[in-house]
Each structure stands twice: as C-alpha cells, then as structure tokens.
N, CA, C and O atoms as a printed pandas DataFrame, in Angstrom:
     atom_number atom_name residue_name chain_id  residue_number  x_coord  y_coord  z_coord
0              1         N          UNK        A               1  -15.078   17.772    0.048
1              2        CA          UNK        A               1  -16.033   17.931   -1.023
2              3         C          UNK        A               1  -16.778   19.262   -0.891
3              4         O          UNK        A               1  -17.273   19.793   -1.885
4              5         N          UNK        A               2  -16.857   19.776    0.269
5              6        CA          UNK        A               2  -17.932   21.088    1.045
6              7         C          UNK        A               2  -16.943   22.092   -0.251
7              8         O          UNK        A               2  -17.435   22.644   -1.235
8              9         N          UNK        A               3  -15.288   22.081    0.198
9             10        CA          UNK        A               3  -14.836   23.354   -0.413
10            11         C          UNK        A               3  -15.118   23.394   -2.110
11            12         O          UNK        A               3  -15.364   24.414   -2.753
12            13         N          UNK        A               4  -15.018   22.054   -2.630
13            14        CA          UNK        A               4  -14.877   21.794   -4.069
14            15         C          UNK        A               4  -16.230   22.571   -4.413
15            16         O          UNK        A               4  -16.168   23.559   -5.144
16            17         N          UNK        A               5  -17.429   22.146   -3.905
17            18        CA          UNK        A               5  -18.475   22.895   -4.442
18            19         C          UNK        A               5  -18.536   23.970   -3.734
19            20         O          UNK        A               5  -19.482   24.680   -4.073
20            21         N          UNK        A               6  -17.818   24.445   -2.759
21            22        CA          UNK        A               6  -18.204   26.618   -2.516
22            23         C          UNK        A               6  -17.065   26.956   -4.005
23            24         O          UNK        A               6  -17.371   27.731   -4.910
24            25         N          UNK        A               7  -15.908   26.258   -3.947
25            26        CA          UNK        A               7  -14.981   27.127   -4.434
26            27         C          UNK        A               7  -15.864   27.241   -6.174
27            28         O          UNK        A               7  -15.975   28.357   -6.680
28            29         N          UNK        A               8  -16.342   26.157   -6.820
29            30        CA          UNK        A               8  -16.823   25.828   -8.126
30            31         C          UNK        A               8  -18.509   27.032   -8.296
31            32         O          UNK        A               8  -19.226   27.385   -9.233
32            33         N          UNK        A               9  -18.475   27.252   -6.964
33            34        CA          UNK        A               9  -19.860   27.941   -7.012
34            35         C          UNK        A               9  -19.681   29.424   -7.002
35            36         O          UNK        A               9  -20.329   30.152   -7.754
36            37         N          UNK        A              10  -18.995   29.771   -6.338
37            38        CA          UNK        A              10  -18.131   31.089   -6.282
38            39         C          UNK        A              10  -17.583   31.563   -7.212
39            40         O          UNK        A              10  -17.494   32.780   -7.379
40            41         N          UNK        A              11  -17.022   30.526   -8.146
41            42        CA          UNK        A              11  -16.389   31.382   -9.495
42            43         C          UNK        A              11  -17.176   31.254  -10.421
43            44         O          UNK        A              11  -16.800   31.569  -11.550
44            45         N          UNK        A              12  -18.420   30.781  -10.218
45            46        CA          UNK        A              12  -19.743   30.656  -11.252
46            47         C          UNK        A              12  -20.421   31.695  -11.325
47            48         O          UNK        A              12  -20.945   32.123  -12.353
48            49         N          UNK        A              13  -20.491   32.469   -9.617
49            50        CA          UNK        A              13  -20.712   33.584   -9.182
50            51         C          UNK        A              13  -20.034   35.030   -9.784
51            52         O          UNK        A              13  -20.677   35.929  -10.326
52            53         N          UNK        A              14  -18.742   35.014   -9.574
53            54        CA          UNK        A              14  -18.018   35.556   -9.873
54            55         C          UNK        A              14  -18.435   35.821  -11.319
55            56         O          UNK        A              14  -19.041   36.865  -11.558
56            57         N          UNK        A              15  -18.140   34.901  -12.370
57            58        CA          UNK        A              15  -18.284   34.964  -13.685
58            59         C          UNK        A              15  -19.747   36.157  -13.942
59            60         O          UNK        A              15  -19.554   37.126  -14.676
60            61         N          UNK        A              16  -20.911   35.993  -13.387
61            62        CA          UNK        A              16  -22.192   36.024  -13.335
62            63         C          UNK        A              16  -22.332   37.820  -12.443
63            64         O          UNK        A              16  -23.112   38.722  -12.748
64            65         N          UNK        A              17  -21.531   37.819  -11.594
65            66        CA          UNK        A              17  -21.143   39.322  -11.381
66            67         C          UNK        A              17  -20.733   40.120  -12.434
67            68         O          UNK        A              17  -21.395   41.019  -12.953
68            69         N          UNK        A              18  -19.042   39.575  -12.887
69            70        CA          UNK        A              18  -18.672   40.150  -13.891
70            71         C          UNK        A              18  -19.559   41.059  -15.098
71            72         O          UNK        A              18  -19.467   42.260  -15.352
72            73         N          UNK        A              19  -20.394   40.067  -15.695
73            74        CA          UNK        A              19  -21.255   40.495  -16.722
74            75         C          UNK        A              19  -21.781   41.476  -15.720
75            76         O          UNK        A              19  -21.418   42.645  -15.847
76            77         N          UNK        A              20  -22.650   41.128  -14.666
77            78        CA          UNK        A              20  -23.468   42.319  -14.121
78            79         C          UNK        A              20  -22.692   43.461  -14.494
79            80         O          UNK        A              20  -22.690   44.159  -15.508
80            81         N          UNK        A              21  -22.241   43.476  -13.766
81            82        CA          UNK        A              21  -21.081   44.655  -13.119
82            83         C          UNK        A              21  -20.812   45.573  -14.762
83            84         O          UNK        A              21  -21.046   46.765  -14.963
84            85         N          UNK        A              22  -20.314   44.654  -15.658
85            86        CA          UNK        A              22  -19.814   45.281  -16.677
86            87         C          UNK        A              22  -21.099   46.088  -17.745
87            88         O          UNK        A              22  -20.997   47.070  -18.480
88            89         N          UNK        A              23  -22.218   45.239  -17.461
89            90        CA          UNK        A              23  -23.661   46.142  -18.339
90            91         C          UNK        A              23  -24.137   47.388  -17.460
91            92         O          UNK        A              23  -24.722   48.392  -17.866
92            93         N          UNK        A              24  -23.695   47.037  -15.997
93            94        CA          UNK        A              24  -24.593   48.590  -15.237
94            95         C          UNK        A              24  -22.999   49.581  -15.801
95            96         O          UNK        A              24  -23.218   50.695  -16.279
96            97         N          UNK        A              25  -21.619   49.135  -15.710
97            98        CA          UNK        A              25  -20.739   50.085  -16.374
98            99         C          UNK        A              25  -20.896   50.630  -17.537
99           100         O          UNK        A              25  -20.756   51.852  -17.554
100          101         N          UNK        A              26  -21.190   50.016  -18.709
101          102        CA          UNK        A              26  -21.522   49.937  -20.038
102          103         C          UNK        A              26  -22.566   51.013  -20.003
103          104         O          UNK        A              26  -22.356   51.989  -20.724
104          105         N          UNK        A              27  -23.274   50.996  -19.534
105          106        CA          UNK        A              27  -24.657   51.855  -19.403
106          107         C          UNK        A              27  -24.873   53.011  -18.947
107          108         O          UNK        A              27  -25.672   53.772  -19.492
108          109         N          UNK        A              28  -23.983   53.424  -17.543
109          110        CA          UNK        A              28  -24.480   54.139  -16.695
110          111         C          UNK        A              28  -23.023   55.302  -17.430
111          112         O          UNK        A              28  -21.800   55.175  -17.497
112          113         N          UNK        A              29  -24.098   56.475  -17.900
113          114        CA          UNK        A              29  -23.005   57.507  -18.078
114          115         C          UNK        A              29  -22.626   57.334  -19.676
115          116         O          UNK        A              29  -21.745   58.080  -20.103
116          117         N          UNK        A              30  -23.287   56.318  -20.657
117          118        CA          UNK        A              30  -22.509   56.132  -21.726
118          119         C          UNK        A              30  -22.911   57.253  -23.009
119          120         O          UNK        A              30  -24.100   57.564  -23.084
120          121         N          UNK        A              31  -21.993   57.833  -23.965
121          122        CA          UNK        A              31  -22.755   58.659  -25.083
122          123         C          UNK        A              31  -22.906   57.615  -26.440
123          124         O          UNK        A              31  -23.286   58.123  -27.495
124          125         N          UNK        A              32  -22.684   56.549  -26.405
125          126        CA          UNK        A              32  -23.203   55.920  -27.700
126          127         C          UNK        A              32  -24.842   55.280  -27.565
127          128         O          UNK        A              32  -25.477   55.180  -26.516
128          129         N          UNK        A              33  -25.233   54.949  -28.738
129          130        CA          UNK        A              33  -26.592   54.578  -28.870
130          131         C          UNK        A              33  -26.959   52.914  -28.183
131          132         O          UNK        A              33  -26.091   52.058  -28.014
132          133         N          UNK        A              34  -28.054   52.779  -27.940
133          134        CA          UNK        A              34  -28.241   51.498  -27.029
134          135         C          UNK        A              34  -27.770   50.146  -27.758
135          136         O          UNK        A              34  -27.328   49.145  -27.195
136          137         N          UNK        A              35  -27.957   50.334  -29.100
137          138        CA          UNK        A              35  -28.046   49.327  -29.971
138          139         C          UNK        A              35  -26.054   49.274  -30.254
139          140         O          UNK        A              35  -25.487   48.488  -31.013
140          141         N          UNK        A              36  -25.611   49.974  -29.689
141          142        CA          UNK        A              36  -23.723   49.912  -30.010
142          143         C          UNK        A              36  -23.501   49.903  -28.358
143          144         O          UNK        A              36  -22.343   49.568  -28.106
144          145         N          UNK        A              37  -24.015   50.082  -27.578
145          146        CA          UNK        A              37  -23.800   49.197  -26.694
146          147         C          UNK        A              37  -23.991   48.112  -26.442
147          148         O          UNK        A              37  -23.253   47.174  -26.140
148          149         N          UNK        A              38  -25.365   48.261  -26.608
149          150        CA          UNK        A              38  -25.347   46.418  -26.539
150          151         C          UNK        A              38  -24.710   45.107  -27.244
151          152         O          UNK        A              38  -24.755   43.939  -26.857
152          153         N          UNK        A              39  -24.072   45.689  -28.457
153          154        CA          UNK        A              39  -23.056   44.695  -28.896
154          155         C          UNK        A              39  -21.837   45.121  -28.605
155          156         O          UNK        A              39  -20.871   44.447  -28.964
156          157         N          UNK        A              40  -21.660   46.371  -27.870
157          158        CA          UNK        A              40  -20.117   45.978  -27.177
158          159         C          UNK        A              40  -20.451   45.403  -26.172
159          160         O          UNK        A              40  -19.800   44.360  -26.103
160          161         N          UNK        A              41  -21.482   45.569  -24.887
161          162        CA          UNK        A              41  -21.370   44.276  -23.975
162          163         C          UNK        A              41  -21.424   43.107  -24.812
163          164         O          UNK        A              41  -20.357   42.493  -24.797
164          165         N          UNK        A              42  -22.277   42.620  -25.504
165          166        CA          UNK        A              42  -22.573   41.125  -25.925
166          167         C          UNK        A              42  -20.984   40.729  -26.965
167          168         O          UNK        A              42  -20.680   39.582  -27.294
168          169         N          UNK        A              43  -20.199   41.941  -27.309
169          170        CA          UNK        A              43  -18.790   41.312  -27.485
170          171         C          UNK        A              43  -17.699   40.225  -26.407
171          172         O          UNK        A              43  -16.883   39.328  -26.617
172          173         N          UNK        A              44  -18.211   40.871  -25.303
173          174        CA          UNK        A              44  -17.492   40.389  -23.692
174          175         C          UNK        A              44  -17.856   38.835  -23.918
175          176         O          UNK        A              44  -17.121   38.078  -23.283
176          177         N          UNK        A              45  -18.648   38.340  -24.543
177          178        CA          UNK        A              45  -19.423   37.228  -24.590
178          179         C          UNK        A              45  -18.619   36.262  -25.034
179          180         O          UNK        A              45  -17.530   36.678  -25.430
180          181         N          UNK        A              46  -18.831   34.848  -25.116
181          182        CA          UNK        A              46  -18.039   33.799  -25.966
182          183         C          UNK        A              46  -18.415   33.770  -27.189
183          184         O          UNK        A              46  -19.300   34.625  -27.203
184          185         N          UNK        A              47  -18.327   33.337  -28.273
185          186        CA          UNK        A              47  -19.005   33.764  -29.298
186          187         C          UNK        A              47  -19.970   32.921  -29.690
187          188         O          UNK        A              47  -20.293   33.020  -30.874
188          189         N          UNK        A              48  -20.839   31.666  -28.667
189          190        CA          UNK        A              48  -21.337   30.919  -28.687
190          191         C          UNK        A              48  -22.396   31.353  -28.335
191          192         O          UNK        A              48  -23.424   30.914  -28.850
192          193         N          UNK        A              49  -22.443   32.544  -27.155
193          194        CA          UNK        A              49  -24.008   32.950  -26.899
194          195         C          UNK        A              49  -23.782   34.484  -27.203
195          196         O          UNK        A              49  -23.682   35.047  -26.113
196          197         N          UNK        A              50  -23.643   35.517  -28.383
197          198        CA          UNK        A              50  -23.273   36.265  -28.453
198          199         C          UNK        A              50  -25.045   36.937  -28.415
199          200         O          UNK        A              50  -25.096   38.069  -27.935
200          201         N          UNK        A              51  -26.002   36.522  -28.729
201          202        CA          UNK        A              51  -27.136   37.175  -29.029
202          203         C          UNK        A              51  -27.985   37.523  -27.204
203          204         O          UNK        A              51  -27.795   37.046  -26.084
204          205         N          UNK        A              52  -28.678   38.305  -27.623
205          206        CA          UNK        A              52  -29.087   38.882  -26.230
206          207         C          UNK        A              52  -30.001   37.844  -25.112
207          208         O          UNK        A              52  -29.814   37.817  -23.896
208          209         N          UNK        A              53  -30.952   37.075  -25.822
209          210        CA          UNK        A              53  -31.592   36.393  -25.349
210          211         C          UNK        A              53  -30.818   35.267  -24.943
211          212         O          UNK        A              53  -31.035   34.598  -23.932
212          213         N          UNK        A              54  -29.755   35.056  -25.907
213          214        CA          UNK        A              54  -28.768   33.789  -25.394
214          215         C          UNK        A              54  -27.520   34.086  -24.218
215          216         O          UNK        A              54  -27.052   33.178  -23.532
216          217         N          UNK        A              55  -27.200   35.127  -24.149
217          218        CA          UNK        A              55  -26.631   36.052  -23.238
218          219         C          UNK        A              55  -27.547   35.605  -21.618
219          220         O          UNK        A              55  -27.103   35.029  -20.624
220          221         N          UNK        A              56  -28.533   35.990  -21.814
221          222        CA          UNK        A              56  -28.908   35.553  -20.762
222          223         C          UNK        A              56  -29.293   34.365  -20.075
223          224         O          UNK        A              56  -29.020   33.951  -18.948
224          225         N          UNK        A              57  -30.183   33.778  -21.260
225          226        CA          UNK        A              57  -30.314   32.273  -20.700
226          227         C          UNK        A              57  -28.517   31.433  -20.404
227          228         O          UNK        A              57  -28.427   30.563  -19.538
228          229         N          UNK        A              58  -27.699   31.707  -20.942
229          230        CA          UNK        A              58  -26.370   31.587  -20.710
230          231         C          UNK        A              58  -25.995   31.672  -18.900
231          232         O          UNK        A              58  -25.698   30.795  -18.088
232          233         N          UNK        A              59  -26.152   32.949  -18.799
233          234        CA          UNK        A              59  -25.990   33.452  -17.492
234          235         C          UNK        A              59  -26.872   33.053  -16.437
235          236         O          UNK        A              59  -26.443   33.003  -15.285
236          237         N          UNK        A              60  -28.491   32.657  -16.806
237          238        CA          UNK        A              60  -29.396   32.360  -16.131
238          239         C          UNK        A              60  -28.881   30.458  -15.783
239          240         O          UNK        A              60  -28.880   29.939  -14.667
240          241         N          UNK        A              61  -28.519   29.807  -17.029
241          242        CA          UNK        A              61  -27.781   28.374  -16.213
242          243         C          UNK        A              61  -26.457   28.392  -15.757
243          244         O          UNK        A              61  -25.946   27.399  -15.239
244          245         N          UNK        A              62  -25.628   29.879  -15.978
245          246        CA          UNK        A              62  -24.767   29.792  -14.533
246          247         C          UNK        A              62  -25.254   29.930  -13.283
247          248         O          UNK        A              62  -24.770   29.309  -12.337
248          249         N          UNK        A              63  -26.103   30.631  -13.183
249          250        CA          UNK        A              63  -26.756   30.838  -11.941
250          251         C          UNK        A              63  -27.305   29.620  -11.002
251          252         O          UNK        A              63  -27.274   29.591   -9.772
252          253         N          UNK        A              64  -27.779   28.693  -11.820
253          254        CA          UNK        A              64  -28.534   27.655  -11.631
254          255         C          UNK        A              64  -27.414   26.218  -11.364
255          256         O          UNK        A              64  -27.646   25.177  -10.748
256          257         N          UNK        A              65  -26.427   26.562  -11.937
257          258        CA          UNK        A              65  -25.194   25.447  -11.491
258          259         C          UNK        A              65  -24.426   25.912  -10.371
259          260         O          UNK        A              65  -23.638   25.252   -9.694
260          261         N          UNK        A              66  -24.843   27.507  -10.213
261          262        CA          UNK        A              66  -23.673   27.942   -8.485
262          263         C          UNK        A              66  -24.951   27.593   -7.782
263          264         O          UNK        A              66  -24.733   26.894   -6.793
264          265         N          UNK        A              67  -26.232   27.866   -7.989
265          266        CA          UNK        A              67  -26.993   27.196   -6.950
266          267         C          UNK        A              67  -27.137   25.905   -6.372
267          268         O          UNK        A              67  -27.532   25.483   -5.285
268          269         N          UNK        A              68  -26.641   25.337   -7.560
269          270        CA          UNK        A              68  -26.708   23.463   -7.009
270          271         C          UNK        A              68  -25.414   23.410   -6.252
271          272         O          UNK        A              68  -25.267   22.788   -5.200
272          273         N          UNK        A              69  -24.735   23.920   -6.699
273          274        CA          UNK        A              69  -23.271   23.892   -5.848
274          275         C          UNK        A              69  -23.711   24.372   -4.531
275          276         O          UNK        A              69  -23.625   23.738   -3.479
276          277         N          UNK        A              70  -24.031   25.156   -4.637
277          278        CA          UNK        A              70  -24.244   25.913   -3.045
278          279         C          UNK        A              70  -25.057   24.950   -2.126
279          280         O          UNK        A              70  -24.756   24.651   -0.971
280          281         N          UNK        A              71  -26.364   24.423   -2.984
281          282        CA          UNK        A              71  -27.356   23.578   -2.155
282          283         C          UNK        A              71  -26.219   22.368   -1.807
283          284         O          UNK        A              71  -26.055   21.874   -0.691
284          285         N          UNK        A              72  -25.855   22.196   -2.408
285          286        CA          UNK        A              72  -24.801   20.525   -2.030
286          287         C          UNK        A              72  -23.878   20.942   -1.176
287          288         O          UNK        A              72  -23.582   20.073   -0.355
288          289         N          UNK        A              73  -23.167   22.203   -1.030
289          290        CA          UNK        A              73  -22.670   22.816    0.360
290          291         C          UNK        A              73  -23.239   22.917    0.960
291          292         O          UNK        A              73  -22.547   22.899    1.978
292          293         N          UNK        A              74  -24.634   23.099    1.376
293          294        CA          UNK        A              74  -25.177   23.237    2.428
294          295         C          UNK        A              74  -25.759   22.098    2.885
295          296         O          UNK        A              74  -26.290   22.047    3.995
296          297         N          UNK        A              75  -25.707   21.106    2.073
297          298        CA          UNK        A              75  -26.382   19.732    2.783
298          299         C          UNK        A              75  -24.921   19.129    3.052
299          300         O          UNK        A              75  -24.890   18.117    3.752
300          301         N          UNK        A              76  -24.024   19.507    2.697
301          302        CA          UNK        A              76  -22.776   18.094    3.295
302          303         C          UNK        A              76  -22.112   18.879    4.187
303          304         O          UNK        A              76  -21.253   18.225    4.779
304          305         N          UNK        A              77  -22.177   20.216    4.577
305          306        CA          UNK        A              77  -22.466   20.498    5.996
306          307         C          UNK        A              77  -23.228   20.376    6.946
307          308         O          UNK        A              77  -22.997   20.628    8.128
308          309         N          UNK        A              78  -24.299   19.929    6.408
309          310        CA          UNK        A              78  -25.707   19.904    8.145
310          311         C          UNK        A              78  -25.655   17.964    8.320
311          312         O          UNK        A              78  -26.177   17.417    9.292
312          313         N          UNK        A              79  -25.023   17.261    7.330
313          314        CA          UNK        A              79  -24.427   16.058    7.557
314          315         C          UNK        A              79  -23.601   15.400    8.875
315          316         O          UNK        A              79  -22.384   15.464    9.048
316          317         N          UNK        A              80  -24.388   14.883    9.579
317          318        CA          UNK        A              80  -24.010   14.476   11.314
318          319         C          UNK        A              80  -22.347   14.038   11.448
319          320         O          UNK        A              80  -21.797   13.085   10.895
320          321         N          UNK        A              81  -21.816   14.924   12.250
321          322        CA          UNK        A              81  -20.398   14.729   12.264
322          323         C          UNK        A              81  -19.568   15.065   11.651
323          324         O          UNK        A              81  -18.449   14.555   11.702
324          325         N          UNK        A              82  -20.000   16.335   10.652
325          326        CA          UNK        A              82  -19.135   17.086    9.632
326          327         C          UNK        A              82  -19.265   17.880   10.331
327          328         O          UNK        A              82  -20.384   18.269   10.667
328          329         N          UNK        A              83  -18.032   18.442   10.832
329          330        CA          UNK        A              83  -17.996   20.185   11.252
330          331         C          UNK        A              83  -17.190   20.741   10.135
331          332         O          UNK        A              83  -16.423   20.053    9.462
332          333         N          UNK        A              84  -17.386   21.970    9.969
333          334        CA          UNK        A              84  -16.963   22.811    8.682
334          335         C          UNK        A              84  -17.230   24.216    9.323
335          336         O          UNK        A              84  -18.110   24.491   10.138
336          337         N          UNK        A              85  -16.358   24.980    8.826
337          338        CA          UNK        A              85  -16.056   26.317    9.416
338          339         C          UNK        A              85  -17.617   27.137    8.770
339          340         O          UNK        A              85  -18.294   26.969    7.755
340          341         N          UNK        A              86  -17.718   28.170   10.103
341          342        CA          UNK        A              86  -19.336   28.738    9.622
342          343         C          UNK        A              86  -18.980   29.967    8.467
343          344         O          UNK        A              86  -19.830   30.826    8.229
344          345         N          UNK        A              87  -17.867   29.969    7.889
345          346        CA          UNK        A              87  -17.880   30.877    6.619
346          347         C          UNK        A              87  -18.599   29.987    5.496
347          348         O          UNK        A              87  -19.247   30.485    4.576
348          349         N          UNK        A              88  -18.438   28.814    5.653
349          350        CA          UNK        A              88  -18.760   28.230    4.348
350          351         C          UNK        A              88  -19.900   28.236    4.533
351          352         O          UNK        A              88  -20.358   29.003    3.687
352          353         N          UNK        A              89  -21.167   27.615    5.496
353          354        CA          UNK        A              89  -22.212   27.781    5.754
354          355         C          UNK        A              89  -22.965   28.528    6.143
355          356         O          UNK        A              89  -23.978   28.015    6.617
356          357         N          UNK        A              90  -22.872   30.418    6.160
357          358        CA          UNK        A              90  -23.258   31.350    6.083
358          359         C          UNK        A              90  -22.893   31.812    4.727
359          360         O          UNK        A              90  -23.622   32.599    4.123
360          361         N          UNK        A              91  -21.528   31.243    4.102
361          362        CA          UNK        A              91  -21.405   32.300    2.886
362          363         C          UNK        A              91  -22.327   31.282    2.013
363          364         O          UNK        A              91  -22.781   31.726    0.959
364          365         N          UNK        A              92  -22.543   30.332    2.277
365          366        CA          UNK        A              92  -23.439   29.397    0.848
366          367         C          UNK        A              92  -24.726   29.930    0.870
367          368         O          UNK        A              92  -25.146   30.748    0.051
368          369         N          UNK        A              93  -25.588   29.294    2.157
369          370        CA          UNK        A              93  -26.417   30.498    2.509
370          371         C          UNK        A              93  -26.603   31.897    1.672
371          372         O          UNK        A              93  -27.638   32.076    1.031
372          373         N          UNK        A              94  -25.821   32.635    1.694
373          374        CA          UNK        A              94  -25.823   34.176    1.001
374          375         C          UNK        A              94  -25.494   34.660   -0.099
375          376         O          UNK        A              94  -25.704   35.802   -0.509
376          377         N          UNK        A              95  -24.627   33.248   -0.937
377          378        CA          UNK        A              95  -24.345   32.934   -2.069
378          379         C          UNK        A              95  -25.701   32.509   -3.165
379          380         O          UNK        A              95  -26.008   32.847   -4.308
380          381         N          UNK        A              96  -26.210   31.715   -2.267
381          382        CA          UNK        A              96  -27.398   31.029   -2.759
382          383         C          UNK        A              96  -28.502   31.977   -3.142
383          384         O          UNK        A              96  -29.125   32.097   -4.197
384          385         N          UNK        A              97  -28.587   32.751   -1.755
385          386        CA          UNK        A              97  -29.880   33.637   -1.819
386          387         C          UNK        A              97  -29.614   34.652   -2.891
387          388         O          UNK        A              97  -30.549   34.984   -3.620
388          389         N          UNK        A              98  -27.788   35.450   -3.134
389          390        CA          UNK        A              98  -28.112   36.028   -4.268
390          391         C          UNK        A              98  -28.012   35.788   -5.566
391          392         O          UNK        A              98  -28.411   36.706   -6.282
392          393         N          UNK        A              99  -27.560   34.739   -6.151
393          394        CA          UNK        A              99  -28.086   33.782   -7.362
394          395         C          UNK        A              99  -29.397   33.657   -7.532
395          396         O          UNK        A              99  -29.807   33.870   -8.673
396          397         N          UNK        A             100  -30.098   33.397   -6.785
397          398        CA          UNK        A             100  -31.527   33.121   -6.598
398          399         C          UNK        A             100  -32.099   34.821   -7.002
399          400         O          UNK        A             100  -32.661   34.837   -8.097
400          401         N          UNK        A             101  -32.042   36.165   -6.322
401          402        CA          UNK        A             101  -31.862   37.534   -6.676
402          403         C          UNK        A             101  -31.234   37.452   -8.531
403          404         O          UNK        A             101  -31.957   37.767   -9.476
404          405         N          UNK        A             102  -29.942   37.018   -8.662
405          406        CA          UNK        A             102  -29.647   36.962  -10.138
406          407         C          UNK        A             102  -30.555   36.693  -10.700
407          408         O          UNK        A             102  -31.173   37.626  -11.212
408          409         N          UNK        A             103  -31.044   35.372  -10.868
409          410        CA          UNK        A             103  -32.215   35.055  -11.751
410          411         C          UNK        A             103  -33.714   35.416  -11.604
411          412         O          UNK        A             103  -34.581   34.989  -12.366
412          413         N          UNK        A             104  -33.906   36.114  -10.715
413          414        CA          UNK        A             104  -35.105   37.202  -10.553
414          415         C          UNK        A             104  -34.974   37.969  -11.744
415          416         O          UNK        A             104  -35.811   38.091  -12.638
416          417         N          UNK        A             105  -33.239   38.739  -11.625
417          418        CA          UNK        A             105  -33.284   40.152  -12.269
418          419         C          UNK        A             105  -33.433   39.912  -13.526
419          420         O          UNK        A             105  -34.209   40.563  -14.225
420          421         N          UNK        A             106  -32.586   38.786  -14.036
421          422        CA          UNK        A             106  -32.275   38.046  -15.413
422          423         C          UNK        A             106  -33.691   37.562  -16.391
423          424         O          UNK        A             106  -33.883   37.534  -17.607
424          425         N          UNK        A             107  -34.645   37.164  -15.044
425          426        CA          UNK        A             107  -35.773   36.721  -15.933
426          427         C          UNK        A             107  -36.789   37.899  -15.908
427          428         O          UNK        A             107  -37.865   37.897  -16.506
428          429         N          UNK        A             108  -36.217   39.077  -15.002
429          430        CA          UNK        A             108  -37.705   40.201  -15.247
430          431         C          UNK        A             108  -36.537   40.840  -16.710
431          432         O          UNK        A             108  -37.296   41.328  -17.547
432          433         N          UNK        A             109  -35.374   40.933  -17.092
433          434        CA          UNK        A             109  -34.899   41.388  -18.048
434          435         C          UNK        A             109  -35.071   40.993  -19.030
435          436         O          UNK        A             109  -34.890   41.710  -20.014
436          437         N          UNK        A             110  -35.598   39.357  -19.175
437          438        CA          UNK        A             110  -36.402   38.775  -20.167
438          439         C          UNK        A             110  -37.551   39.539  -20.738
439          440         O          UNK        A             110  -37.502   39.614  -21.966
440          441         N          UNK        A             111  -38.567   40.123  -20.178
441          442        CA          UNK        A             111  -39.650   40.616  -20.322
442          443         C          UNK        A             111  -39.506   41.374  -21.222
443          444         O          UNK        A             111  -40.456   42.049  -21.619
C-alpha cells in the first residue's frame, strides 16, 4: 500500500511540476505580450479549468491530494513491523515538504 500512495503522489507531483516548469519557460525570455501568454500557458490546461484563478486552485488540490498521499506513506511506514526501504521514507518526507513549498507559491500567486 506504502508504494501505491508514493507512486499516486509522485505523479500528482510530477503533473504539478510540469505546469511549473512550463510558466517559468513560457515567461522567461518571451517577446509576446503577458496577456498571449497567459492563454498559451492556460491552453496546456484541460479545458475544464482553463481560467487563471481556476488554473490554480486546480493545481493547488493537486498539491493537496500528493500531500495526503505522502502523509499516508509516511504513517504506514513508521507502522510497528513494516520495514520499507528508506527511499520511500526520506523521499515522502521531501515530497511532502515540497508540495507544501507548491502551495505557498500558488497561494502568494493568488494575491
């Protein structure tokens, strides 16, 4: 069950990078205007949360479902008589803490 929730939390992660990754690309170095960027990132989008504020709160409850994942990895490892390799319980650990960093950045980008 430990791997089901790293592996489910990790690609929640993943997903939640992606976007990062692709708005500091989008941005950094670009010659079009802010307002044609920002709907080519918010194209990348599903077309369910295509608007900016929904963009994020979007991304802000991925964040919040790799965190529960992660917390539930880290409790059914410290569970008496489960041994589990210390990648999973250092990487949840560090997984956790930067999701937790995600939704810092996500909610001062709210502002």
């Amino acid at each position: 069950m430990t791997r089901i929730f790293f592996t489910i939390g990790t690609l929640i992660t993943s997903v939640v990078i992606y976007y990062t990754a692709l708005w500091i690309f989008l941005f950094y170095d670009n010659t079009g205007t802010r307002e044609e960027l920002i709907e080519l990132f918010l194209s990348y989008y599903p077309k369910l949360v295509r608007g900016p504020i929904l963009a994020t709160v979007f991304e802000i409850i991925l964040c919040s479902i790799s965190i529960v994942c992660f917390f539930l990895c880290v409790l059914s490892v410290m569970m008496p008589g489960k041994k589990e390799a210390a990648w999973v319980t250092y990487g949840s650990f560090a997984l956790l803490i930067l999701n937790m960093l995600f939704i810092a950045w996500l909610l001062f980008t709210l502002l």
